[in-house]
RODO-95939 format. One record per atom (N, C-alpha, C): atom name; residue number from 1; x, y, z. Coordinates in steps of 0.02 Angstrom, whole numbers. Example, Ala and Ser with C-alpha at 12.3 -4.5 7.8 and 13.67 -1.06 7.14 Angstrom:
<atoms>
atom milo N&lumlum 1&u 660&v -284&w 390
atom milo CA&lumlum 1&u 615&v -225&w 390
atom milo C&lumlum 1&u 660&v -165&w 390
atom milo N&lumlum 2&u 642&v -112&w 354
atom milo CA&lumlum 2&u 684&v -53&w 357
atom milo C&lumlum 2&u 645&v 2&w 394
</atoms>
This chain:
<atoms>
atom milo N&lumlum 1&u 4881&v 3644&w 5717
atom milo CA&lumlum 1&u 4937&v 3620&w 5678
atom milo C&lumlum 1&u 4914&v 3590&w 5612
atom milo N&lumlum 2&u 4855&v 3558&w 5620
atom milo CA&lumlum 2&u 4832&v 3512&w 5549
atom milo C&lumlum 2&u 4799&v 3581&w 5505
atom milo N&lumlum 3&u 4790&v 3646&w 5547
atom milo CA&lumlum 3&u 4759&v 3680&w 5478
atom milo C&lumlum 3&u 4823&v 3721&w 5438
atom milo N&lumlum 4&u 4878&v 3716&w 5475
atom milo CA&lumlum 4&u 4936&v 3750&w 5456
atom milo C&lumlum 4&u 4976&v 3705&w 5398
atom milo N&lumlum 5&u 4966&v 3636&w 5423
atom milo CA&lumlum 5&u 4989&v 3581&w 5360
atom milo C&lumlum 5&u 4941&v 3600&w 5304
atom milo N&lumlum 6&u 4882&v 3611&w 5325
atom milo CA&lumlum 6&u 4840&v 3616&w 5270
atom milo C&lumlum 6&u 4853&v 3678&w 5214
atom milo N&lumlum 7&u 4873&v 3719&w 5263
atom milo CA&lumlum 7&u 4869&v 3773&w 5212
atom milo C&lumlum 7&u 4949&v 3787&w 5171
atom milo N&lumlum 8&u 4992&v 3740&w 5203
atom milo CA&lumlum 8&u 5052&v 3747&w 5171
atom milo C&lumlum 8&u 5058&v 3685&w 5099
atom milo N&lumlum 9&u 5023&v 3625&w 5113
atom milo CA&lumlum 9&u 5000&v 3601&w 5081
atom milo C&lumlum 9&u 4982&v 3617&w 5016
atom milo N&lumlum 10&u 4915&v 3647&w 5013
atom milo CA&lumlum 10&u 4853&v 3673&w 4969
atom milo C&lumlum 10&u 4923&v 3744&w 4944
atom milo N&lumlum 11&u 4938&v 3807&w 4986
atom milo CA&lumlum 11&u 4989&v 3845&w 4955
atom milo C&lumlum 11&u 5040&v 3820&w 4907
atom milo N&lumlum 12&u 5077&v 3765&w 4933
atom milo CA&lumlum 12&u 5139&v 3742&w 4868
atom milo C&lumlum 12&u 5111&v 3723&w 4821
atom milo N&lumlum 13&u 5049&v 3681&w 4808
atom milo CA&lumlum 13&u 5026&v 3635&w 4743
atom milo C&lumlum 13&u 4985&v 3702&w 4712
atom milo N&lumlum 14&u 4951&v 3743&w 4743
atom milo CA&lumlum 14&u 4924&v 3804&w 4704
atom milo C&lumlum 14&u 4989&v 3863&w 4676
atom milo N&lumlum 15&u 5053&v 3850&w 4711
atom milo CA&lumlum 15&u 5093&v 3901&w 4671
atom milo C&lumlum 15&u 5124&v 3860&w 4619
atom milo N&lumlum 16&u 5143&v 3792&w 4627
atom milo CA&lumlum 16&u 5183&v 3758&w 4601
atom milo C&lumlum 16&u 5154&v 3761&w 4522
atom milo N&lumlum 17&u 5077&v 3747&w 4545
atom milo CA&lumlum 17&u 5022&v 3745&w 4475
atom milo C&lumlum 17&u 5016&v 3819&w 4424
atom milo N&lumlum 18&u 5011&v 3863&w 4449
atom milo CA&lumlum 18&u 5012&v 3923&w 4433
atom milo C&lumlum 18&u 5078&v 3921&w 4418
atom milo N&lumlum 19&u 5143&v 3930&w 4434
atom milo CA&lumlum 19&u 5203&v 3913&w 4395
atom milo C&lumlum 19&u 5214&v 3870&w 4329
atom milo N&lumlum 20&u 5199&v 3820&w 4316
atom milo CA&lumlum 20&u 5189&v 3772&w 4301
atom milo C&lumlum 20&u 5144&v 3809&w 4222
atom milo N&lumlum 21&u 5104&v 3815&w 4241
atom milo CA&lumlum 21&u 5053&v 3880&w 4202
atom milo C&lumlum 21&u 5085&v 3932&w 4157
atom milo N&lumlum 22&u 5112&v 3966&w 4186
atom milo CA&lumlum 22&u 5139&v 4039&w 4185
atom milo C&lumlum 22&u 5208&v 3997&w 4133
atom milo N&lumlum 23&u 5250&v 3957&w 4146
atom milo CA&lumlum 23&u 5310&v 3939&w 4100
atom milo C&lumlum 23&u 5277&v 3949&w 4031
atom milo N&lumlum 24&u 5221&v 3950&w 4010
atom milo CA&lumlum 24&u 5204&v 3942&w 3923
atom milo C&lumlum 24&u 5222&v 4008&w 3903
atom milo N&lumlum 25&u 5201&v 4064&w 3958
atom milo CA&lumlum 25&u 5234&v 4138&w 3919
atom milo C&lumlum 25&u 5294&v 4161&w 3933
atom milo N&lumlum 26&u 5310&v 4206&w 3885
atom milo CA&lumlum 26&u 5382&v 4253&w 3877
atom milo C&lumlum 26&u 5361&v 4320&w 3893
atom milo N&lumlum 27&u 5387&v 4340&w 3923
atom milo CA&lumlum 27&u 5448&v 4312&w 3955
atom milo C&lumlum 27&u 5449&v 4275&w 4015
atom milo N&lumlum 28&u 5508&v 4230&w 4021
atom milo CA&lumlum 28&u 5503&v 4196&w 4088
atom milo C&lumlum 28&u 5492&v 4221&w 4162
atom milo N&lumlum 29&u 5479&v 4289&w 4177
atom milo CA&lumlum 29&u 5488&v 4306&w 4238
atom milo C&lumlum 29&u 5426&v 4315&w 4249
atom milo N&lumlum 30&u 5339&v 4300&w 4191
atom milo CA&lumlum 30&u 5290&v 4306&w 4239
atom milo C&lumlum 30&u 5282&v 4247&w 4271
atom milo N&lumlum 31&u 5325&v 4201&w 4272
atom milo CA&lumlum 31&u 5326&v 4151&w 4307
atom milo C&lumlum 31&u 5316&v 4157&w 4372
atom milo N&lumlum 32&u 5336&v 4206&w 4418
atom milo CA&lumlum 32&u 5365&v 4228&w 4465
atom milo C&lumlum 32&u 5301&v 4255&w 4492
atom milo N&lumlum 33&u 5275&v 4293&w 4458
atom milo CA&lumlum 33&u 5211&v 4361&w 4452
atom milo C&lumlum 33&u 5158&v 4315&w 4468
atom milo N&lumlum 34&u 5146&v 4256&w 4414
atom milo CA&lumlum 34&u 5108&v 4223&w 4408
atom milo C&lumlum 34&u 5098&v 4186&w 4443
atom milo N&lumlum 35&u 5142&v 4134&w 4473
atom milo CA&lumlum 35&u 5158&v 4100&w 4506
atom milo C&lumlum 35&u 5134&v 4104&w 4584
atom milo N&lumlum 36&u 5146&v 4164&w 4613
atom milo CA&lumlum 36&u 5140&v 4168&w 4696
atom milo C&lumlum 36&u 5075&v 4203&w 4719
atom milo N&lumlum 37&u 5065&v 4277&w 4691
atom milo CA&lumlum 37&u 5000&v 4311&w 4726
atom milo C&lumlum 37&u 4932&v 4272&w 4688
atom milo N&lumlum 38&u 4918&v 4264&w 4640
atom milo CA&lumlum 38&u 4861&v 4223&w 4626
atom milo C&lumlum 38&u 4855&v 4156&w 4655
atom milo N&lumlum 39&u 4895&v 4119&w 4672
atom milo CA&lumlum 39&u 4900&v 4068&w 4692
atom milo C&lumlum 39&u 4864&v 4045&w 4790
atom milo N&lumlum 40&u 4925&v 4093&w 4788
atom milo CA&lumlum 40&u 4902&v 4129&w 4883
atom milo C&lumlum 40&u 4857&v 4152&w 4887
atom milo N&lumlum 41&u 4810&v 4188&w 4862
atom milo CA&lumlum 41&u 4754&v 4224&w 4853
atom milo C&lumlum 41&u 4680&v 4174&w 4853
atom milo N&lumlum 42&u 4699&v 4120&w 4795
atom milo CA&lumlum 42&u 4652&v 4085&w 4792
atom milo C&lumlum 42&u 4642&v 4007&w 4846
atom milo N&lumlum 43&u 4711&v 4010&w 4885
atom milo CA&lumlum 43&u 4706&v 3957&w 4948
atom milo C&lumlum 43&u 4668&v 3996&w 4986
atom milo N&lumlum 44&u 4694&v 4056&w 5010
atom milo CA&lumlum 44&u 4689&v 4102&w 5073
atom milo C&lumlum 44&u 4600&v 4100&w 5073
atom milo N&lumlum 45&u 4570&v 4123&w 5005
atom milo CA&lumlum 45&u 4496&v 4132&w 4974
atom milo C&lumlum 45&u 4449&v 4078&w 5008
atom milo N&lumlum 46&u 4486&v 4022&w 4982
atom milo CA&lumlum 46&u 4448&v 3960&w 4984
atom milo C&lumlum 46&u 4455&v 3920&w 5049
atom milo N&lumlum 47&u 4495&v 3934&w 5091
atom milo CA&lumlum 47&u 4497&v 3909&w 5186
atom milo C&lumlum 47&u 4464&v 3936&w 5197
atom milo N&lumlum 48&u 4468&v 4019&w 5198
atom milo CA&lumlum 48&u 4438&v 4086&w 5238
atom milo C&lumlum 48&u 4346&v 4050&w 5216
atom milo N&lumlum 49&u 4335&v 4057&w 5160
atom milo CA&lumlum 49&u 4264&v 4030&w 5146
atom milo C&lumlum 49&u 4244&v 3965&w 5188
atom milo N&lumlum 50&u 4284&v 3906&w 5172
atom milo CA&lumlum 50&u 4261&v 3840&w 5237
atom milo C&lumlum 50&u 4247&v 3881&w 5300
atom milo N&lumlum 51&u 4313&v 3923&w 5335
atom milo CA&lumlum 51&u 4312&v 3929&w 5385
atom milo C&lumlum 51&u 4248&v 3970&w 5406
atom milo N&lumlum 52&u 4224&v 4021&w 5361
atom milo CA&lumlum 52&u 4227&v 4112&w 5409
atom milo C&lumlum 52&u 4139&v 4102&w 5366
atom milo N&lumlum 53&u 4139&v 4096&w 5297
atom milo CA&lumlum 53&u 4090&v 4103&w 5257
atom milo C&lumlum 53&u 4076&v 4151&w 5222
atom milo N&lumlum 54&u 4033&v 4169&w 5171
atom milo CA&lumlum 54&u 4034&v 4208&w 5119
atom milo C&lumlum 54&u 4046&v 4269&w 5111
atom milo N&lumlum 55&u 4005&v 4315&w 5192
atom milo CA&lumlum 55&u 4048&v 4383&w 5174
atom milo C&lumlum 55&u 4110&v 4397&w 5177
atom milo N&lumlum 56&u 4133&v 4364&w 5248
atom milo CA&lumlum 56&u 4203&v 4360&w 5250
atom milo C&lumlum 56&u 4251&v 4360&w 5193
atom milo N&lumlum 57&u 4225&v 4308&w 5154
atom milo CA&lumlum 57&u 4282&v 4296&w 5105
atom milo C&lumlum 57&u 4258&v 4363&w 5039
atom milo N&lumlum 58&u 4193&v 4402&w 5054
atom milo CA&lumlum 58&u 4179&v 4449&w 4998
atom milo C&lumlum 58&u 4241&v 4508&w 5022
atom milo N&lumlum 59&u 4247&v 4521&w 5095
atom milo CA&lumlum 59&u 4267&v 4585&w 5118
atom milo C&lumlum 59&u 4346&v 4570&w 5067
atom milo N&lumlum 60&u 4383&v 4518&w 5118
atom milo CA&lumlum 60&u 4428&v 4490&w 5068
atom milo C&lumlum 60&u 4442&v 4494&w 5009
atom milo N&lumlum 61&u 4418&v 4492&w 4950
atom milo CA&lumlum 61&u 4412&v 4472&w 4881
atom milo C&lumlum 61&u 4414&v 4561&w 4891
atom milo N&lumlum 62&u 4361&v 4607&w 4899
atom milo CA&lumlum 62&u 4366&v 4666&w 4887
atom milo C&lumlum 62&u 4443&v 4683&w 4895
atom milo N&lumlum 63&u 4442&v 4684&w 4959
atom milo CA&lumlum 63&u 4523&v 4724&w 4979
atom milo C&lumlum 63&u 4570&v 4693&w 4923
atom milo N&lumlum 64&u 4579&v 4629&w 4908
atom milo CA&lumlum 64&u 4633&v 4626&w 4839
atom milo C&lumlum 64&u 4606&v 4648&w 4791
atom milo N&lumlum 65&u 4565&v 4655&w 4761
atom milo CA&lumlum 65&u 4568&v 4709&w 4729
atom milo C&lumlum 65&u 4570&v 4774&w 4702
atom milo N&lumlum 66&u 4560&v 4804&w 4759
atom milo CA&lumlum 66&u 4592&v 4862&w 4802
atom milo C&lumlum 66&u 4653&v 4873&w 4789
atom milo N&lumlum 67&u 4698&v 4823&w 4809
atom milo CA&lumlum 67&u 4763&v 4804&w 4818
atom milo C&lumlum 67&u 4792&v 4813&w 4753
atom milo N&lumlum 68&u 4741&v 4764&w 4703
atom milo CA&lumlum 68&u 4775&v 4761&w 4655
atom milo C&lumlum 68&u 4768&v 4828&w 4601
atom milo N&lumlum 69&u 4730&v 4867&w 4619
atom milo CA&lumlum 69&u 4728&v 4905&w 4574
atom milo C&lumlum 69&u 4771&v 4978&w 4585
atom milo N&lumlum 70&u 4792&v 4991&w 4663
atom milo CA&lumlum 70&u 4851&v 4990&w 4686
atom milo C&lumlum 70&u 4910&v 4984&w 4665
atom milo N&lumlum 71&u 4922&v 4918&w 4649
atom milo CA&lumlum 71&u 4984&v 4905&w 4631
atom milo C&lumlum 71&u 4985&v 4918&w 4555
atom milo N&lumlum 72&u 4930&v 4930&w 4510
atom milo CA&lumlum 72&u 4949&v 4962&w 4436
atom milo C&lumlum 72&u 4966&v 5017&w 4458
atom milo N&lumlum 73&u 4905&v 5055&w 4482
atom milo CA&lumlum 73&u 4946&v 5126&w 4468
atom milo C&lumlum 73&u 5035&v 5135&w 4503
atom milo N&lumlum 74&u 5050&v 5085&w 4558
atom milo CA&lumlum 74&u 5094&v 5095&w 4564
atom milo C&lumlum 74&u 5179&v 5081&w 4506
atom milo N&lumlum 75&u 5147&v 5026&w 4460
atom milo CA&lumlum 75&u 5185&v 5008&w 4419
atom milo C&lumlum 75&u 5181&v 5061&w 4367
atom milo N&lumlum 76&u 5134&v 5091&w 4356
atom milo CA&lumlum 76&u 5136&v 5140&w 4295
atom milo C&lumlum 76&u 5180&v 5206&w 4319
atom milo N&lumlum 77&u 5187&v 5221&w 4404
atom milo CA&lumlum 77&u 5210&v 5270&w 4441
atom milo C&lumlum 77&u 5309&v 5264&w 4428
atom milo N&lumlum 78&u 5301&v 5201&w 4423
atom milo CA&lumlum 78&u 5384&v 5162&w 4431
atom milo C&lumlum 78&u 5385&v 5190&w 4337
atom milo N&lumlum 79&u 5364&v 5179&w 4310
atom milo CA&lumlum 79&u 5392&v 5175&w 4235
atom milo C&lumlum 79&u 5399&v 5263&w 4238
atom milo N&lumlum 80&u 5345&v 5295&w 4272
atom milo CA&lumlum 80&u 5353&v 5373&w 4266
atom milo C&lumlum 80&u 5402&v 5404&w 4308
atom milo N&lumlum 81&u 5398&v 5360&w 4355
atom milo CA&lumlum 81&u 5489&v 5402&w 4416
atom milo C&lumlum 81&u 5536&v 5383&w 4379
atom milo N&lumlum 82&u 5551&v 5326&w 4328
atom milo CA&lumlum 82&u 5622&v 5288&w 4318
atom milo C&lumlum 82&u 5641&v 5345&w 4245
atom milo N&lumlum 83&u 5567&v 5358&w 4211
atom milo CA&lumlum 83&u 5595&v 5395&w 4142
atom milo C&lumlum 83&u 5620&v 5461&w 4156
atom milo N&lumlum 84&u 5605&v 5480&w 4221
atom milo CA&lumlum 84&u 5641&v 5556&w 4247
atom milo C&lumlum 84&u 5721&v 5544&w 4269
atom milo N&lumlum 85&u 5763&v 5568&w 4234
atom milo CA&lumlum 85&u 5832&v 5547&w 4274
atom milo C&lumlum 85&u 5839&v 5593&w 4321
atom milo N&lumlum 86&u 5807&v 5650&w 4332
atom milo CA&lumlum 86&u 5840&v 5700&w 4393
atom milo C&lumlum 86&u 5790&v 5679&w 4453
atom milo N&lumlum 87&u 5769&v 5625&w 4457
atom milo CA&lumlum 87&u 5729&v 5603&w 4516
atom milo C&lumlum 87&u 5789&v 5573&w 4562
atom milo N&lumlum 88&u 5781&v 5579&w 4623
atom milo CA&lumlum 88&u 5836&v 5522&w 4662
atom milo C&lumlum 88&u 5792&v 5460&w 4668
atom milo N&lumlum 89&u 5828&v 5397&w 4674
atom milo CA&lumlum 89&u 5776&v 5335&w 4681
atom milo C&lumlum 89&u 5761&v 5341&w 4728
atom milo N&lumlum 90&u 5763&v 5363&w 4807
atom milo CA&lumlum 90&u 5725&v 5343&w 4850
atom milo C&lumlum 90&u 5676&v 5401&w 4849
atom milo N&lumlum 91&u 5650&v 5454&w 4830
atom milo CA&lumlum 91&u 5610&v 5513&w 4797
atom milo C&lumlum 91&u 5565&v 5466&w 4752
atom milo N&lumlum 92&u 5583&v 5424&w 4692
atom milo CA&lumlum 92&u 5542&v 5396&w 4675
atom milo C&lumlum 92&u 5531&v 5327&w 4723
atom milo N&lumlum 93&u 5541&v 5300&w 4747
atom milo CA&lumlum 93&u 5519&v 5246&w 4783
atom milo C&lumlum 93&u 5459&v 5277&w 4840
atom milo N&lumlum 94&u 5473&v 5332&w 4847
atom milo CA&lumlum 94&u 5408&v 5354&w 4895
atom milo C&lumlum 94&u 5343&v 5377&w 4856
atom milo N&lumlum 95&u 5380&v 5408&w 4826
atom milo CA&lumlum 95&u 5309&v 5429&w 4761
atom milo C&lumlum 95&u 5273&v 5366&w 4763
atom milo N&lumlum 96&u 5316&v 5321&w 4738
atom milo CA&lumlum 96&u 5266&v 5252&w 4675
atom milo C&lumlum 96&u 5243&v 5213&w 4772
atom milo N&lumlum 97&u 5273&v 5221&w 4812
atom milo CA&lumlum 97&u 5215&v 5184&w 4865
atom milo C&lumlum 97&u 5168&v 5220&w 4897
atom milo N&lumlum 98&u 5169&v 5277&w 4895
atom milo CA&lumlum 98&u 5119&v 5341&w 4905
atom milo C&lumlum 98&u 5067&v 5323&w 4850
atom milo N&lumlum 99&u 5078&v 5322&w 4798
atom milo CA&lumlum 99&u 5026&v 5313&w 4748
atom milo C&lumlum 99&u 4996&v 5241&w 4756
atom milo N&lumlum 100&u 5022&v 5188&w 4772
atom milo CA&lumlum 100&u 5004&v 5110&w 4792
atom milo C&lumlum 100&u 4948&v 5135&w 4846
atom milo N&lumlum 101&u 4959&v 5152&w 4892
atom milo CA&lumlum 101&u 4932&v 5165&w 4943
atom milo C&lumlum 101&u 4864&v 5227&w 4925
atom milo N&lumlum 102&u 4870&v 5286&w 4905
atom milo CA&lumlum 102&u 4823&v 5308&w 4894
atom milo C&lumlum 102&u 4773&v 5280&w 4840
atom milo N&lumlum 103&u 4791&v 5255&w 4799
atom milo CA&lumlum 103&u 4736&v 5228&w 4745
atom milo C&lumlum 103&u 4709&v 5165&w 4778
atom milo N&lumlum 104&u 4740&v 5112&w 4844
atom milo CA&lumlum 104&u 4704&v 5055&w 4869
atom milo C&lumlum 104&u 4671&v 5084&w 4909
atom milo N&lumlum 105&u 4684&v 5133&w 4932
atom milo CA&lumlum 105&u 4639&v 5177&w 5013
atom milo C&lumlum 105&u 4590&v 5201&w 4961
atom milo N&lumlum 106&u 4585&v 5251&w 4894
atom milo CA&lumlum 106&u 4525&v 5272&w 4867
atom milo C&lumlum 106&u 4501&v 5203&w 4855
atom milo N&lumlum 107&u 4503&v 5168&w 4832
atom milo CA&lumlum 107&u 4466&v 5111&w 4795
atom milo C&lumlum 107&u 4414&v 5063&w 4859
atom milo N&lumlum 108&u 4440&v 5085&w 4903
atom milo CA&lumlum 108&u 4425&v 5033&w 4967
atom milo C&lumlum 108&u 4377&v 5080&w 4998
atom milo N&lumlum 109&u 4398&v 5134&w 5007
atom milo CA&lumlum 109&u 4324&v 5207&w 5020
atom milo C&lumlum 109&u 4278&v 5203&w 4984
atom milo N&lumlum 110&u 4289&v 5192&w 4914
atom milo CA&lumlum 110&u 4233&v 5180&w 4854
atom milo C&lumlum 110&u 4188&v 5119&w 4864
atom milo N&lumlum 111&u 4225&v 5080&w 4876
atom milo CA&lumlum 111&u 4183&v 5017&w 4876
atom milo C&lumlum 111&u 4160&v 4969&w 4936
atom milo N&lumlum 112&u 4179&v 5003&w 4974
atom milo CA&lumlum 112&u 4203&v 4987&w 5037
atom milo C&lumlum 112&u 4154&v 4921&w 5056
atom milo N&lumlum 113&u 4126&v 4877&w 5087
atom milo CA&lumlum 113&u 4078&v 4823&w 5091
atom milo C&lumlum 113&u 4051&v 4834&w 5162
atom milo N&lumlum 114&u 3979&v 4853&w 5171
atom milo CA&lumlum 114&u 3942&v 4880&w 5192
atom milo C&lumlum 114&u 3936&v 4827&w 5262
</atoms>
């Protein structure tokens, strides 16, 4: 129970801060962006390390960025399904998570941590 306070704890003051952060740019909605996955990322990082220790938290650190590089190509996938109008949206909604998914699965084959 005390590591669950802990980590809800350490989570609000690391998103709150990163919010907090993120208000200086325009537009207001990387607030949002800014605000939650870096935030979570860098609690999750820093327990997992007390707890587990260094590789652990390397395997970790890899897979988000995995993740994250993932989620560009998937955002660049969204700007390319949305400029097609004869796409149906759920046609593009599978595309752009097909592409999330294959570029974090290549990236994670590539680098994978031994």
């Amino acid at each position: 129970m005390n590591e669950l306070i802990l980590r809800f704890a350490l989570g609000g003051a690391a998103v709150s801060l990163f919010s907090a952060c993120a208000e200086l740019f325009k537009p207001k909605t990387f607030s949002g962006i800014l605000g939650a996955a870096p935030a979570v990322a860098l609690v999750s990082l820093g327990l997992t390390f007390v707890q587990r220790g260094n590789s652990v938290v390397r395997n970790h650190a890899v897979g988000m960025i995995c993740g994250g590089l993932g989620f560009l190509a998937y955002s660049y996938a969204c700007i390319s399904t949305t400029a097609n109008s004869r796409l149906p949206v759920w046609a593009g909604a599978v595309i752009c998570w097909a592409v999330w998914f294959l570029v974090a699965a290549a990236a994670w084959v590539a680098v994978r941590p031994s």
